[in-house]
Every structure is written in C-alpha cells, then in structure tokens.
PAZAPA-4460 file (N, C-alpha, C; in steps of 0.05 Angstrom, whole numbers, plus 32768, in hexadecimal, padded with zeros to 4 digits):
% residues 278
    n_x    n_y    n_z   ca_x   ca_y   ca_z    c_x    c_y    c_z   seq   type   mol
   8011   7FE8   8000   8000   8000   8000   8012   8019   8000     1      X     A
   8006   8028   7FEC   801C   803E   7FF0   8019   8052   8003     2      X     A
   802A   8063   8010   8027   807A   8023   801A   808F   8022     3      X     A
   8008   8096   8030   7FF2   80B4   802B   8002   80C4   8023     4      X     A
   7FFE   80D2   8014   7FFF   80ED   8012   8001   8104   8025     5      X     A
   8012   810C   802A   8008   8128   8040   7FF6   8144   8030     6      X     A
   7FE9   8149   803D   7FE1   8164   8032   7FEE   8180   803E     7      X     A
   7FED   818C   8028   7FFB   81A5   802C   7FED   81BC   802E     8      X     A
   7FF7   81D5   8031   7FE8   81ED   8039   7FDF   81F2   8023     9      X     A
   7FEA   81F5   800D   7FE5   81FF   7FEF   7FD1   81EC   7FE6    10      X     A
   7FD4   81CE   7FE9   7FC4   81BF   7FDD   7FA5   81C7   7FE6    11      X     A
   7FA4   81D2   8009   7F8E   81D1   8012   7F81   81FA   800B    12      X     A
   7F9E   8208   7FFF   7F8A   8223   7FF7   7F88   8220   7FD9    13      X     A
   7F95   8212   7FC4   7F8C   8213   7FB1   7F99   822E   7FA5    14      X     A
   7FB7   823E   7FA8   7FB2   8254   7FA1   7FC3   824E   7F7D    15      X     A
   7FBD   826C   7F76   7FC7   8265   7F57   7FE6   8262   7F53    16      X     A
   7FE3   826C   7F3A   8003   8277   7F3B   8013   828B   7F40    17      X     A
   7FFA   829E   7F33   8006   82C1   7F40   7FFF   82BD   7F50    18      X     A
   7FEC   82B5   7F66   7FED   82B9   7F89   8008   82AB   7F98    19      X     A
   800D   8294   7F8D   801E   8282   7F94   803E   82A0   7F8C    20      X     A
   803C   82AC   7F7D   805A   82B7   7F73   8064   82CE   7F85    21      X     A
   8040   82D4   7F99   8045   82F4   7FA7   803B   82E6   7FC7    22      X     A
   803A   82CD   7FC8   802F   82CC   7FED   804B   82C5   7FFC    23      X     A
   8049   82D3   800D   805A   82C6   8027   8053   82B2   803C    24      X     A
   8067   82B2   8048   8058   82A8   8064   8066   82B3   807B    25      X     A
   805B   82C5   808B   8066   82C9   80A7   8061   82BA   80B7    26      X     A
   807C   82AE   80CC   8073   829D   80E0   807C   82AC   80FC    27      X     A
   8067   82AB   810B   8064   82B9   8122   8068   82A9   8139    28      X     A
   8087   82AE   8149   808A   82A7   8165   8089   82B8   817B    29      X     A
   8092   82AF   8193   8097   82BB   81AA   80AC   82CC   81A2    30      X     A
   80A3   82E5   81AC   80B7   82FF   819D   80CC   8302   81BC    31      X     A
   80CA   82FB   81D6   80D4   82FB   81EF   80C7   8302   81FD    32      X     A
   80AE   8308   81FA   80A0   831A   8209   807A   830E   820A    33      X     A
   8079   8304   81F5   805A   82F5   81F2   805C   82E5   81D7    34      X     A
   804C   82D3   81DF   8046   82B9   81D1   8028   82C2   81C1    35      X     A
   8032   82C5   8195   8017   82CD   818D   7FFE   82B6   8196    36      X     A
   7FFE   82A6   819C   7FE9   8292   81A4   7FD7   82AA   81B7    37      X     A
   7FE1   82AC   81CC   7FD6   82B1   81E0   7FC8   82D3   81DB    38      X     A
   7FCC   82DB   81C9   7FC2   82F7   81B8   7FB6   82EC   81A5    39      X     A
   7FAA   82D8   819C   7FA1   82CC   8184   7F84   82C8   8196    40      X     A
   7F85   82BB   81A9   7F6C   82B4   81C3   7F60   82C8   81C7    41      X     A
   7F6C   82DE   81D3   7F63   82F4   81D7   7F59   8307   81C5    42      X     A
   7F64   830F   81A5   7F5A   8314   8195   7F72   8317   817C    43      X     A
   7F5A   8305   8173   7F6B   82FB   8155   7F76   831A   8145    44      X     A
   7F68   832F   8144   7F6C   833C   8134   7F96   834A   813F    45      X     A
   7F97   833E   8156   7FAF   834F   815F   7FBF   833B   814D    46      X     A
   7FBE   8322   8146   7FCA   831C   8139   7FD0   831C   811B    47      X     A
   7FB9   8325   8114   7FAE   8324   80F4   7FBF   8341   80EC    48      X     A
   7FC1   834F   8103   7FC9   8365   80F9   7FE2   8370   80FA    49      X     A
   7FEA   8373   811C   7FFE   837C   8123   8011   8361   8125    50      X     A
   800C   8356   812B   8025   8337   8126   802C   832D   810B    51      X     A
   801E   8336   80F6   8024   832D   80DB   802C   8348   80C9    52      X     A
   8024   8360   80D3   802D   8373   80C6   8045   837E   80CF    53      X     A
   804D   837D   80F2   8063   8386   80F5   8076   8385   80E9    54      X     A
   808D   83A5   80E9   809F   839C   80D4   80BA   83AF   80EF    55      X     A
   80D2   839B   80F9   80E8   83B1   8102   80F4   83C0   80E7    56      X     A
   810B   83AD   80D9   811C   83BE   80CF   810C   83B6   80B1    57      X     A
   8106   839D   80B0   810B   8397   808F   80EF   8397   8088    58      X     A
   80EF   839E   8072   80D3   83A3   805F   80D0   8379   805A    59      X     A
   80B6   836B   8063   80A9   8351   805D   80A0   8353   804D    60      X     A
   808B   835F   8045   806D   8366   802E   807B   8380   801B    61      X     A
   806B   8375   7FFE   8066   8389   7FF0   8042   838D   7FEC    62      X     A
   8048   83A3   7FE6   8020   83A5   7FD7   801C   8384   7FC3    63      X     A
   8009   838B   7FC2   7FFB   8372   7FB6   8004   8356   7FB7    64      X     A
   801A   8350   7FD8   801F   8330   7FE4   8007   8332   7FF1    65      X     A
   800C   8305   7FF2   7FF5   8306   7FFF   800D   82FE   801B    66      X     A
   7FFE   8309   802D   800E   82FF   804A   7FFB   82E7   8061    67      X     A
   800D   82D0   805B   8002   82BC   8065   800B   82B7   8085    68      X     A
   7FF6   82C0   809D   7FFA   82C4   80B6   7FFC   82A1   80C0    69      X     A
   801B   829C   80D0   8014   8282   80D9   801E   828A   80FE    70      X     A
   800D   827E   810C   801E   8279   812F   8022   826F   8133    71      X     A
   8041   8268   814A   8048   8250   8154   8032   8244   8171    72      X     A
   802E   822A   8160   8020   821F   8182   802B   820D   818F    73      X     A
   8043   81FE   8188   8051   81F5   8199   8062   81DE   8188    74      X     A
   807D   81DF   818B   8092   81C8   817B   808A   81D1   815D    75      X     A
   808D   81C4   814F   8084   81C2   812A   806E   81D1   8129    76      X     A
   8058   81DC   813D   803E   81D7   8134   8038   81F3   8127    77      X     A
   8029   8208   811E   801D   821E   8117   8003   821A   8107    78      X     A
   7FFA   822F   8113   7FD7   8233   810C   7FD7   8251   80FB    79      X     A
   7FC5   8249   80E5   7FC2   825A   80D2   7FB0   826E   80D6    80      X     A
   7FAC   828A   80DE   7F9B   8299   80EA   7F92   82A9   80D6    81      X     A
   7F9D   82B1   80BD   7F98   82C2   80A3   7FA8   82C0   808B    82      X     A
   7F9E   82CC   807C   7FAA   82CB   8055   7F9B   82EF   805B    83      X     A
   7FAD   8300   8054   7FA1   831D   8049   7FB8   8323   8036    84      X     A
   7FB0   8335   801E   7FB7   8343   8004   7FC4   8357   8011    85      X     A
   7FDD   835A   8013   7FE4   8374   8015   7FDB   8397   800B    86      X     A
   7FC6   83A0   8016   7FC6   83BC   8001   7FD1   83D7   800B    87      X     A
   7FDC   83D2   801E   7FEF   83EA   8023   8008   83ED   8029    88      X     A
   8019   8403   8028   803B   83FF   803D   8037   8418   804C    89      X     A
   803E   8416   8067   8033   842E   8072   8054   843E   8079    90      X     A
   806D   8432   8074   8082   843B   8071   808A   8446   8097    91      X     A
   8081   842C   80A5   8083   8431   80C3   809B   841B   80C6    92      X     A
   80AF   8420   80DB   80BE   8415   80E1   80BB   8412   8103    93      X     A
   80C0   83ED   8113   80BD   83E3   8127   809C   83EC   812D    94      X     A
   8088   83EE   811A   806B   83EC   8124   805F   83D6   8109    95      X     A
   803F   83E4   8105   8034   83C9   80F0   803A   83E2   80DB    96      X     A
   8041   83D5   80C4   8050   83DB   80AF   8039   83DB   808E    97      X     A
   8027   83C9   8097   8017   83C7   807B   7FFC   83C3   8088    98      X     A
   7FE9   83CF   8074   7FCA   83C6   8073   7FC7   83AD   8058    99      X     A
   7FAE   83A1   8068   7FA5   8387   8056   7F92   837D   8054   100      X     A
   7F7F   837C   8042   7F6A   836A   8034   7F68   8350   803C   101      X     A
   7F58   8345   8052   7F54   8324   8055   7F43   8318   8040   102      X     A
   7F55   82FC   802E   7F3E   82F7   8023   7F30   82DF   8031   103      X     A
   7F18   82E5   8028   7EFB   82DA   8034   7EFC   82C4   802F   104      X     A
   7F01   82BC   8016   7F03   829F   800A   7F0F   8287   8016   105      X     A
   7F22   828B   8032   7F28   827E   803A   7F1E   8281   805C   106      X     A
   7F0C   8288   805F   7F03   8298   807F   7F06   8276   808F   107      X     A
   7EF5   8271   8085   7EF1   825A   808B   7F0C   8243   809B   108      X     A
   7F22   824D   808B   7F39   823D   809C   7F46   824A   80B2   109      X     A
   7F41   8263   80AB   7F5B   8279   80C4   7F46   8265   80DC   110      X     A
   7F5D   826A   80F0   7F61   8260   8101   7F57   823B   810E   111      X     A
   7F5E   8230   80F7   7F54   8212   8102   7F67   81FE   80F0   112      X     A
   7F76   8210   80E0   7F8D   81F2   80CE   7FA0   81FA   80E2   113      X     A
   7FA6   81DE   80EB   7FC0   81DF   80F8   7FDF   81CB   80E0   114      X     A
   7FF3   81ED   80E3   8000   81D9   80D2   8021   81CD   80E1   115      X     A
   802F   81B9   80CA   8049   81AA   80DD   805A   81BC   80C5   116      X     A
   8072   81CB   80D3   8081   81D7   80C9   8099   81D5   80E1   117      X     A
   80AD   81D0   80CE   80C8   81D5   80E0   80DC   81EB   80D9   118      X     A
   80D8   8205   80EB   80EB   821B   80E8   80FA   821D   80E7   119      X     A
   810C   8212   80DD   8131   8215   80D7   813B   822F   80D7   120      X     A
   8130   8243   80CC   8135   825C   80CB   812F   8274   80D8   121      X     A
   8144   8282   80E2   813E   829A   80F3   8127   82B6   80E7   122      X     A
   8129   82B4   80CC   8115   82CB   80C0   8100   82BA   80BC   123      X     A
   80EC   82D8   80C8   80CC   82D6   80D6   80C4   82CD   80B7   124      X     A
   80C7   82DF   80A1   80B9   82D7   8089   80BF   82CC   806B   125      X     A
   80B7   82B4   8064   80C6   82A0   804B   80AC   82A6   8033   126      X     A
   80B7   82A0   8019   80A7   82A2   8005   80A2   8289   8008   127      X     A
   807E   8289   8009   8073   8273   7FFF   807E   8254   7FEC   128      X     A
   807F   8261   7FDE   808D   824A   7FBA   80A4   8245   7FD2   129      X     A
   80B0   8248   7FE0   80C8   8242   7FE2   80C7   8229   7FFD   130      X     A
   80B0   8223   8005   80A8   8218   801F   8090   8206   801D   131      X     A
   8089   820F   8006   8064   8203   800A   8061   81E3   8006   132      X     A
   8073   81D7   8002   8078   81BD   800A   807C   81AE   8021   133      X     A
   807F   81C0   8033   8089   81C0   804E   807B   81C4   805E   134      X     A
   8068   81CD   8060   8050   81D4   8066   8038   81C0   8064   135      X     A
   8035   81AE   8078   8025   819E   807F   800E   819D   808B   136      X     A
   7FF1   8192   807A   7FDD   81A5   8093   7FDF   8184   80A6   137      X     A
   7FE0   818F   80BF   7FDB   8178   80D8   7FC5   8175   80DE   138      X     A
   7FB1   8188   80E0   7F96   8184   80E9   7F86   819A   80E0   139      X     A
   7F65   8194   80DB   7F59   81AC   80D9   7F45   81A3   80F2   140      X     A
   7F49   81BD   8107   7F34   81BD   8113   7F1B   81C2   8114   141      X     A
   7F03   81B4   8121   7EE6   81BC   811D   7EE1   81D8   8122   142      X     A
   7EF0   81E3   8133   7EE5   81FC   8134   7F03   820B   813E   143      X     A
   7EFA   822D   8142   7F1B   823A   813D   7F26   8237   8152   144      X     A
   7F42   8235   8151   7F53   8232   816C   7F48   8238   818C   145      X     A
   7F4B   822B   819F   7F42   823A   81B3   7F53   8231   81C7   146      X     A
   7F6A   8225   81C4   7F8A   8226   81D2   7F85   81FE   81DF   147      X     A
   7F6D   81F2   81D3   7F78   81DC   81DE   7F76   81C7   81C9   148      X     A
   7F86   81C8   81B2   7F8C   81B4   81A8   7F9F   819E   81B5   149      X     A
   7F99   8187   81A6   7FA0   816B   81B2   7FBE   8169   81AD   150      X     A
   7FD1   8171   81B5   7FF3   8176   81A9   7FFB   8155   81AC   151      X     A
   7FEE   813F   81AB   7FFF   812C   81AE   8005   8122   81CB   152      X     A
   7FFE   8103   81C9   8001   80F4   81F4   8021   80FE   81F0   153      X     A
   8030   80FB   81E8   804B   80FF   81ED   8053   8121   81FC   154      X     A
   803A   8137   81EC   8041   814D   81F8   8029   814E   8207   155      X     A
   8020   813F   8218   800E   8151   822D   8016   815B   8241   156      X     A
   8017   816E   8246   8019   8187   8261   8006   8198   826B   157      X     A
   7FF6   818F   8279   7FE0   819D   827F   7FE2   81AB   82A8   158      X     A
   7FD5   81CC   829F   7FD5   81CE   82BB   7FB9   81BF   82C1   159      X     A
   7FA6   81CF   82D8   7F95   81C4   82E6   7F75   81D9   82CD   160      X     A
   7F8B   81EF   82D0   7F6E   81FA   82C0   7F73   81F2   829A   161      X     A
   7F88   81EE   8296   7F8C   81E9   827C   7F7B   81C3   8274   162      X     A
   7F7A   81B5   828E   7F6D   819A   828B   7F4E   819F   8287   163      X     A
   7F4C   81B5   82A1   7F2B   81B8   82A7   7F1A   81CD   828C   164      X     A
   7F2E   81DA   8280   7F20   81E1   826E   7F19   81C9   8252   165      X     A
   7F2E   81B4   8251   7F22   81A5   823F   7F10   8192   8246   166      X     A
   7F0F   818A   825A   7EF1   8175   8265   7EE1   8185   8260   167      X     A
   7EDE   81A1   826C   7EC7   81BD   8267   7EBD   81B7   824A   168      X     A
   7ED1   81BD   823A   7ECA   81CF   821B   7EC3   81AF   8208   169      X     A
   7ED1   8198   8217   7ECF   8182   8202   7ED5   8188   81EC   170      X     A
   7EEF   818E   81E0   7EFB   818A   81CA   7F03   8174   81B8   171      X     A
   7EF0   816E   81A7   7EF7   814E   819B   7F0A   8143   818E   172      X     A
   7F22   8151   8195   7F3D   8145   8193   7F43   8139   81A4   173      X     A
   7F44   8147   81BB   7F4D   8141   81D5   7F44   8129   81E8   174      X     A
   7F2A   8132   81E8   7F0A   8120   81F5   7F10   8101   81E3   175      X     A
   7F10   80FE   81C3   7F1A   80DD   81C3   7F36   80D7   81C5   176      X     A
   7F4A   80F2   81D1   7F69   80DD   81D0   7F61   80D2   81EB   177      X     A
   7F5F   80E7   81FE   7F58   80E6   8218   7F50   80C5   8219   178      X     A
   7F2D   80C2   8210   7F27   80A1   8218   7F2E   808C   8201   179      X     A
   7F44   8095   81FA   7F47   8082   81E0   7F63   8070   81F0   180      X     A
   7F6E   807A   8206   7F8D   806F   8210   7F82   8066   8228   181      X     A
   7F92   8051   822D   7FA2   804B   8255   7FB8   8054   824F   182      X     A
   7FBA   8059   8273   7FD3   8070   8271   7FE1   806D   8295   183      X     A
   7FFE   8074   8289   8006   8076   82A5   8009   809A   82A0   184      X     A
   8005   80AB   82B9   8001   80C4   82B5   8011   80CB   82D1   185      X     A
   8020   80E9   82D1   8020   80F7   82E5   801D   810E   82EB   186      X     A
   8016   8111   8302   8010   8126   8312   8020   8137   8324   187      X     A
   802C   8151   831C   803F   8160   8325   803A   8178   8336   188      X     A
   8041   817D   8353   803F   8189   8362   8051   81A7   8359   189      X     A
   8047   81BD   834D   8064   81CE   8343   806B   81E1   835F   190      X     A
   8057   81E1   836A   8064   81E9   8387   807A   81D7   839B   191      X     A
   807F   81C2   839D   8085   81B3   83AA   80A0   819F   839B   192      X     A
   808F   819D   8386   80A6   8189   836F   8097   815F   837C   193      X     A
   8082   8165   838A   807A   814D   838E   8070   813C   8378   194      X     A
   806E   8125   8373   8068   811B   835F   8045   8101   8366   195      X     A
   8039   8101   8357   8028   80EB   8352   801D   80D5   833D   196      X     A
   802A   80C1   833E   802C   80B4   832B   800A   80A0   832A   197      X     A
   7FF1   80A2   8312   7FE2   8091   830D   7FDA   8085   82F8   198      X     A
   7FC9   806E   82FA   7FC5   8069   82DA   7FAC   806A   82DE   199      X     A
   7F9C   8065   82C0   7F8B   8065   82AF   7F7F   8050   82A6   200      X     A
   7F6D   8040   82AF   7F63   8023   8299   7F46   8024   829A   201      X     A
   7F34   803E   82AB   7F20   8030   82A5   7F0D   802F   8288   202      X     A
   7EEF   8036   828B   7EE7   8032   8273   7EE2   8043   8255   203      X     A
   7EF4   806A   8267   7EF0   8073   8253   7F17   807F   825E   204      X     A
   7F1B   806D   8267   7F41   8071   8274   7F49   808C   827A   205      X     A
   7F59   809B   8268   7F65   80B1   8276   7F55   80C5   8275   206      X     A
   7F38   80CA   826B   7F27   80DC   826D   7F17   80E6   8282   207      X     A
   7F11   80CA   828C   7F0A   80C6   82A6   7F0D   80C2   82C0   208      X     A
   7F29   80B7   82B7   7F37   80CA   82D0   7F45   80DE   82DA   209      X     A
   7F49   80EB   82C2   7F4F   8105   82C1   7F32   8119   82C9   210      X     A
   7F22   8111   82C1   7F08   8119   82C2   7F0B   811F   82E8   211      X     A
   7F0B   8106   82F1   7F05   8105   8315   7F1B   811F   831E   212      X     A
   7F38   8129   8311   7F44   8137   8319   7F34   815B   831B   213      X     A
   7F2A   8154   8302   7F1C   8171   8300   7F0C   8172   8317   214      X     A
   7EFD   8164   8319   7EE5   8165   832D   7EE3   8164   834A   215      X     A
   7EF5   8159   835E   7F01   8162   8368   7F1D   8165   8373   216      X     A
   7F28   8160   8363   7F54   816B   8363   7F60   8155   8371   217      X     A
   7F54   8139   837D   7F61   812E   8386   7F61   810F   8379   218      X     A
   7F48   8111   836A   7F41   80F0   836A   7F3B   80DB   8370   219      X     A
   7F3C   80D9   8390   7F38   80CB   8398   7F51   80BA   83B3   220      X     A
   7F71   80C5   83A3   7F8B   80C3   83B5   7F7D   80CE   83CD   221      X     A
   7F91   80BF   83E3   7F8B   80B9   83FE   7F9E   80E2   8404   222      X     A
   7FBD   80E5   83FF   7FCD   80ED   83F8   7FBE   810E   83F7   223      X     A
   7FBA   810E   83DD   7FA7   8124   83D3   7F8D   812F   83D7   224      X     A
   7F7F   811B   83E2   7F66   8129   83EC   7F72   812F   840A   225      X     A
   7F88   8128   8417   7F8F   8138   842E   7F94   814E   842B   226      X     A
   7FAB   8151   840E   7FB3   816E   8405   7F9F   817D   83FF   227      X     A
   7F82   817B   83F3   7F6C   8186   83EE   7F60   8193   8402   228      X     A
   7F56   817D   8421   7F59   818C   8430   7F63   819D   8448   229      X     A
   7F7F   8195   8441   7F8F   81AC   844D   7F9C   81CC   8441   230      X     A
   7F99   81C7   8429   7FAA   81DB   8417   7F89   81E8   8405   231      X     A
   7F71   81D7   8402   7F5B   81E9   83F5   7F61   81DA   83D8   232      X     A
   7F4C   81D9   83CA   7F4F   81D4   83AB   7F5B   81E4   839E   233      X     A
   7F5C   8204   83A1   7F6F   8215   8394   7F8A   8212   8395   234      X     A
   7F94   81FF   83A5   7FB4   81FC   839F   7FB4   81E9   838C   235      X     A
   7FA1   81D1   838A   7F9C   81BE   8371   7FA3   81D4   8358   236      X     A
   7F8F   81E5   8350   7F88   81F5   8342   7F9E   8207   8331   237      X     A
   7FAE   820D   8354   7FBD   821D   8345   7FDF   820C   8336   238      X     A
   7FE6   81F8   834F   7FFE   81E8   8348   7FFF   81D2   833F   239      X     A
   7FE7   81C2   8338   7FE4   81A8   8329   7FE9   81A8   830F   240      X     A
   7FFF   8193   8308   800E   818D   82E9   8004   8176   82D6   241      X     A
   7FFC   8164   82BF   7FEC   8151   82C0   7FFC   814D   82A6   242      X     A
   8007   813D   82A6   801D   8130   8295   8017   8111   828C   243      X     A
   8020   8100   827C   8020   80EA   8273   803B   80DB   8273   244      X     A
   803F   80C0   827F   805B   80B4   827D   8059   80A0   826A   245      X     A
   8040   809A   826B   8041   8080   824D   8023   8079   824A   246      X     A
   8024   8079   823C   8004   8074   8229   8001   8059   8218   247      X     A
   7FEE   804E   821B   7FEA   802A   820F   7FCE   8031   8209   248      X     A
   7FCE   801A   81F2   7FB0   8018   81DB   7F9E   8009   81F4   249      X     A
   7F7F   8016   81E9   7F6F   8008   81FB   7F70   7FEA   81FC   250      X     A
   7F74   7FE2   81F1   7F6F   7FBD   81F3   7F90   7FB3   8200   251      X     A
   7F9B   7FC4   8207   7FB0   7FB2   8218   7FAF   7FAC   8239   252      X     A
   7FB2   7F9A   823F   7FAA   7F94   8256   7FAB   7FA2   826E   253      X     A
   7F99   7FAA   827F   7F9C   7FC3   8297   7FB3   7FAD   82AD   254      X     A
   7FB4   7F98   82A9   7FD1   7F94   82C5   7FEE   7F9B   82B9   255      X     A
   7FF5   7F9E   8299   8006   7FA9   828D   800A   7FC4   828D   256      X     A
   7FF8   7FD1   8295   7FEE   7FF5   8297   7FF9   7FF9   82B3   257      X     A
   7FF1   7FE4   82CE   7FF2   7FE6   82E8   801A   7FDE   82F1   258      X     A
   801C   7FC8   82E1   8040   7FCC   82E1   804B   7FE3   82E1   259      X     A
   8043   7FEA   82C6   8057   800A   82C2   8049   801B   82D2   260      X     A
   8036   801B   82E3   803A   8033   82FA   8046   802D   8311   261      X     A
   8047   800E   8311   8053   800E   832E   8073   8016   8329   262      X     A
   807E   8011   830B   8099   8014   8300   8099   8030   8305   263      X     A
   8087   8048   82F9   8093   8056   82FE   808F   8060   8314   264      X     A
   807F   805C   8324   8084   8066   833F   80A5   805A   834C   265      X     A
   80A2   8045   834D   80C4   8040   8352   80D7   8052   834D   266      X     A
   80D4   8055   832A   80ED   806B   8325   80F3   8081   8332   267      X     A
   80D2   8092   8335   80D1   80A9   8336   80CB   80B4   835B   268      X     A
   80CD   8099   8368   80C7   809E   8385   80B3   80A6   838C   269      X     A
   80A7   80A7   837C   8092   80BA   838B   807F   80B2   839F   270      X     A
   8086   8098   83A6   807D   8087   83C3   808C   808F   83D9   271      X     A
   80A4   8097   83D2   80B5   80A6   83EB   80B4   80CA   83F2   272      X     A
   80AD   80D0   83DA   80B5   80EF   83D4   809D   80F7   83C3   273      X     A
   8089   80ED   83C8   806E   80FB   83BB   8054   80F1   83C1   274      X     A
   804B   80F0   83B8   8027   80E9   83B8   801D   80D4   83BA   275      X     A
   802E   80BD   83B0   8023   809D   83AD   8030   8090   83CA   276      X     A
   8010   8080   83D6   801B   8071   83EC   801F   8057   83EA   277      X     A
   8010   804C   83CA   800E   8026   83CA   8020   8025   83B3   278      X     A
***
C-alpha cells in the first residue's frame, strides 16, 4: 500500500500563480516579552494586524503581497489566523508598517488549520514558493482556536485550570484522546516539587479520572484529600501539574498498566518523598 499523501497549505488554499509569485508568510513567535497565542485569545485582530504588519528595520510586504499570518503554538506547530492583500505602506518604522484587505474567500480557515512547520530560520518572513511544501496542514479544527488543542500524549502539560477548562469546553480532540488511552500519569506539586504517581484503566480511562481531579482536586488519594483539607482546593487550583509517563492502547491489559505505576513510583519515590502511600 502506498503512503498518504500529506496535505499542504497551498493544496488546501488553492492559490494561483500570480498569488502564489506575491504571498508571503510571516511566522510569529515569542518576541521576549509575549506569546502571539495568547493575543490571538484575547483578540485576534491584535494579531491580524499589529503582529503581521509590524515592521523594525526591514521593509516584509510590498503593495499588492498577499501576507500570510501564521503563530507559533508550540514545537513545529502554527495556526493560521489570516491571508490579507497588502494595500498600503505606511512608511513607519518599529510600529505596524502596512494596511490590508482580508480575503473573505478563505474566512472560513483563519484560525482553525493547524499547520507542522520546522523553523530553521531566524527571519520572521519567507516567500511562499520557496516553503510551501513544507507546510503541512496537521489538523483542521471544528471550530477557531480557543488554546486547547490536543498537542499530542507525549506533550501533555496541563495546569489545574488548563485541565478543567477542557472537561468544561469538551473539545473533541482532546475528550476522545483523553478516553481513547490507559495511562500511567503524574501529578506535580510546583509548590513543593512533591510528586503523585496514578494510573488510568477504567471505562472511559484517562478521562475519567482526570475528570474526578477536576471535581474535587484530590480523587480520592488518602494523601491529597488531607492536602485539600488542610491547604483548601485553591492550592489544588493554583499548584497542580498533570502530566503523562506512558500511555497504552485500550485493549492492553490493566495489570500491565498497574506494573508501570508501581515501576514508576519506585523510580520516582514518590512513596518516600510525595503523595503515594501503597
């Protein structure tokens, strides 16, 4: 059988040739100071505008590019927030530099293709033709970004409100990785550096018991519902870490799931120096 195909950004806008000869792409990181994601949440237009038009020294855009807005959301990943026509140069230097025409034709994707791109290069902005192979769409989401896409069991990092907002919002990325695994998972004290090592097997596995964390911060640990009520659920709230150490397909056996926690509790002590008492 031969290998899928990946799809690409171009394949998925369809653009011509003269669009293809005048688009860019700006790719937007952490400048040292703020992360465009987190201005993208709050309002897209700061990014549509002032994060894709900014210009310090060097002129990006001419009149009539199209400037293709991408943000970093974490490792390879960026989300496509706009395509606008360049129609102005406003001849400003270290502010926003150009006005631009969004086209409509593509409304529909800003903010929900997430694409896999690897930045090798220090300049913010590459000609299109010169990349657009490279440019992988990874996912299109059902609806526009709202900061909790599914990054992969290998990258989960969740605080307490970053968990509780996805049980909240049910995001259907997340919601079937969540009960689609058994899991050995942990739980990180960032006040303390304590650790809690559990697993996952029941019938909808790490959803559900991640689920009992939301609801009330302890689960059910002997350990933690002491910390609950000695310290209040707001220290849950505010210092609880929710990580993954290894993840297994549903049909593998839950006493193979129950080894590797007691393994990694071993490694990780955390029977001596954290949260687990059995």
């Amino acid at each position: 059988m031969s290998e899928e195909k990946q799809l690409t950004l171009n394949q998925l806008l369809n653009l011509d040739n003269q669009q293809l000869s005048v688009a860019k792409v700006k790719f937007n990181q952490n400048n040292g100071e703020v992360e465009p994601i987190n201005d993208f949440l709050n309002d897209p237009e700061m990014v549509n505008n002032q994060w894709l038009f900014w210009r310090n020294k060097n002129r990006y855009f001419n009149v009539g590019d199209l400037a293709i807005c991408l943000i970093k959301l974490r490792n390879d990943q960026w989300l496509l927030t706009t395509i606008k026509k360049v129609t102005k140069e406003l001849d400003v230097t270290k502010g926003v530099n150009y006005e631009g025409q969004e086209l409509a034709e593509y409304k529909a994707l800003y903010g929900r293709v997430v694409l896999q791109y690897h930045k090798g290069h220090q300049v913010q902005v590459r000609k299109f033709q010169g990349i657009e192979d490279q440019l992988i769409v990874s996912q299109i989401l059902p609806t526009v970004y709202d900061g909790t896409v599914f990054p992969g069991y290998d990258n989960i990092c969740l605080s307490y409100d970053q968990l509780a907002d996805i049980i909240k919002k049910e995001p259907m990325d997340w919601i079937n990785a969540l009960k689609a695994q058994k899991a050995v998972y942990l739980i990180t004290d960032k006040a303390t550096g304590k650790l809690y090592v559990g697993s996952a097997t029941g019938k909808e596995m790490l959803l559900e018991r991640w689920q009992n964390y939301v609801d009330n911060g302890h689960g059910g640990n002997k350990d933690l519902v002491r910390l609950v009520e000695e310290e209040g659920f707001d220290y849950i709230k505010k210092n609880f870490q929710y990580s993954l150490l290894e993840n297994f397909n549903s049909v593998v056996d839950d006493n193979i799931v129950l080894e590797r926690e007691k393994w990694w509790k071993k490694v990780l002590r955390s029977r001596e120096y954290g949260y687990n008492k059995n």
